[in-house]
N, C-alpha and C positions, 0 to 999 in steps of 0.2 A: 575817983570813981571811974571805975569801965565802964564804957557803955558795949552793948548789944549791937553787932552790925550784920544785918541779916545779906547773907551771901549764900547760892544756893544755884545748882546745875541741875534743870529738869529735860524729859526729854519736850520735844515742839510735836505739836497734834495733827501741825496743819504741813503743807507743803514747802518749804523754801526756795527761793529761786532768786538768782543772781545773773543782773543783764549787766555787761560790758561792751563798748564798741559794737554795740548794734546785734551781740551774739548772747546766749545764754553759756553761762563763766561757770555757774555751777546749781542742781539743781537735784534736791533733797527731803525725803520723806522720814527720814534716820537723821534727822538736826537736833543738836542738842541747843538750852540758850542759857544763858550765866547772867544771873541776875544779879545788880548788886548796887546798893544805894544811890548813886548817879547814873549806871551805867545797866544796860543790858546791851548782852552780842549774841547773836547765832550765828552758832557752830555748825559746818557743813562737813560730815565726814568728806576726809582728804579722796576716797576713792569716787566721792560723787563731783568731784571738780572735775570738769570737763575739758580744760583746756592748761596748758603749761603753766606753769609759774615759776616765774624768777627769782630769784630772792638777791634780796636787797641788801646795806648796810648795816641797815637799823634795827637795834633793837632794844625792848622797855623792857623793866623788871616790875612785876607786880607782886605783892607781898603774899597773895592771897596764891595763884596762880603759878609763878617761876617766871624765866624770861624767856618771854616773845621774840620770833622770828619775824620778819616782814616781807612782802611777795608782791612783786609788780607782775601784772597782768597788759600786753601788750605794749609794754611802754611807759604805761602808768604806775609811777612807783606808792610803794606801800597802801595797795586797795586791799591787802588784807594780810591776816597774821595767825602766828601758828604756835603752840604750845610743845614742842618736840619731847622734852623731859620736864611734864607737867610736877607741880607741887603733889604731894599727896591727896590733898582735899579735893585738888581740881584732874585728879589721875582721869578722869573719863574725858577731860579737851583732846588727851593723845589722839593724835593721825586724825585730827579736824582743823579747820579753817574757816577762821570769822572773815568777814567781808566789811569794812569801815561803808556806810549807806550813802557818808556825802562823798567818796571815792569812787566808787561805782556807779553808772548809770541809773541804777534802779535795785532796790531788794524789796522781794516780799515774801510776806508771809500769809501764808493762804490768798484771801484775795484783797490783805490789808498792804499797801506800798511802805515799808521802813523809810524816814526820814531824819 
């Protein structure tokens, strides 16, 4: 038997914002978020990040999506990740960047804190 796994990229209503070392990392009215049975991420288009990103080692494949890139943010490795040649399903992550919530100092959305 298949089961149904509802997986699904809407745009976000409210404002996103990503605090690092004391600074705003990246901050977004244009976020998309990727919902999907365990997991939800918001995406911050790549041109609303404020500040350099590194990139790192690492990186995961997901079935749904293609494989992730990962991006250290002063020092801190892999606070966030990136879809560079997204799956088809998930073609609208291109040129955005999720932010991991326990990596960074703080995310939110509107004026609810992600954790």
């Amino acid at each position: 038997m298949l089961l149904h796994v509802d997986r699904r990229i809407e745009p976000v209503d409210r404002r996103v914002r990503v605090v690092h070392g004391g600074r705003v990392v990246a901050e977004s009215s244009a976020a998309l978020v990727a919902i999907e049975p365990r997991w939800t991420a918001y995406y911050v288009p790549r041109a609303d990040v404020l500040v350099a990103l590194e990139a790192t080692s690492t990186s995961t494949v997901c079935g749904w999506k293609g494989t992730a890139s990962y991006w250290s943010v002063d020092g801190t490795p892999d606070v966030g990740w990136s879809y560079d040649d997204p799956l088809p399903e998930a073609a609208a992550l291109r040129d955005h960047v999720a932010f991991h919530p326990s990596r960074v100092d703080e995310l939110w959305v509107g004026d609810e804190r992600i954790t």
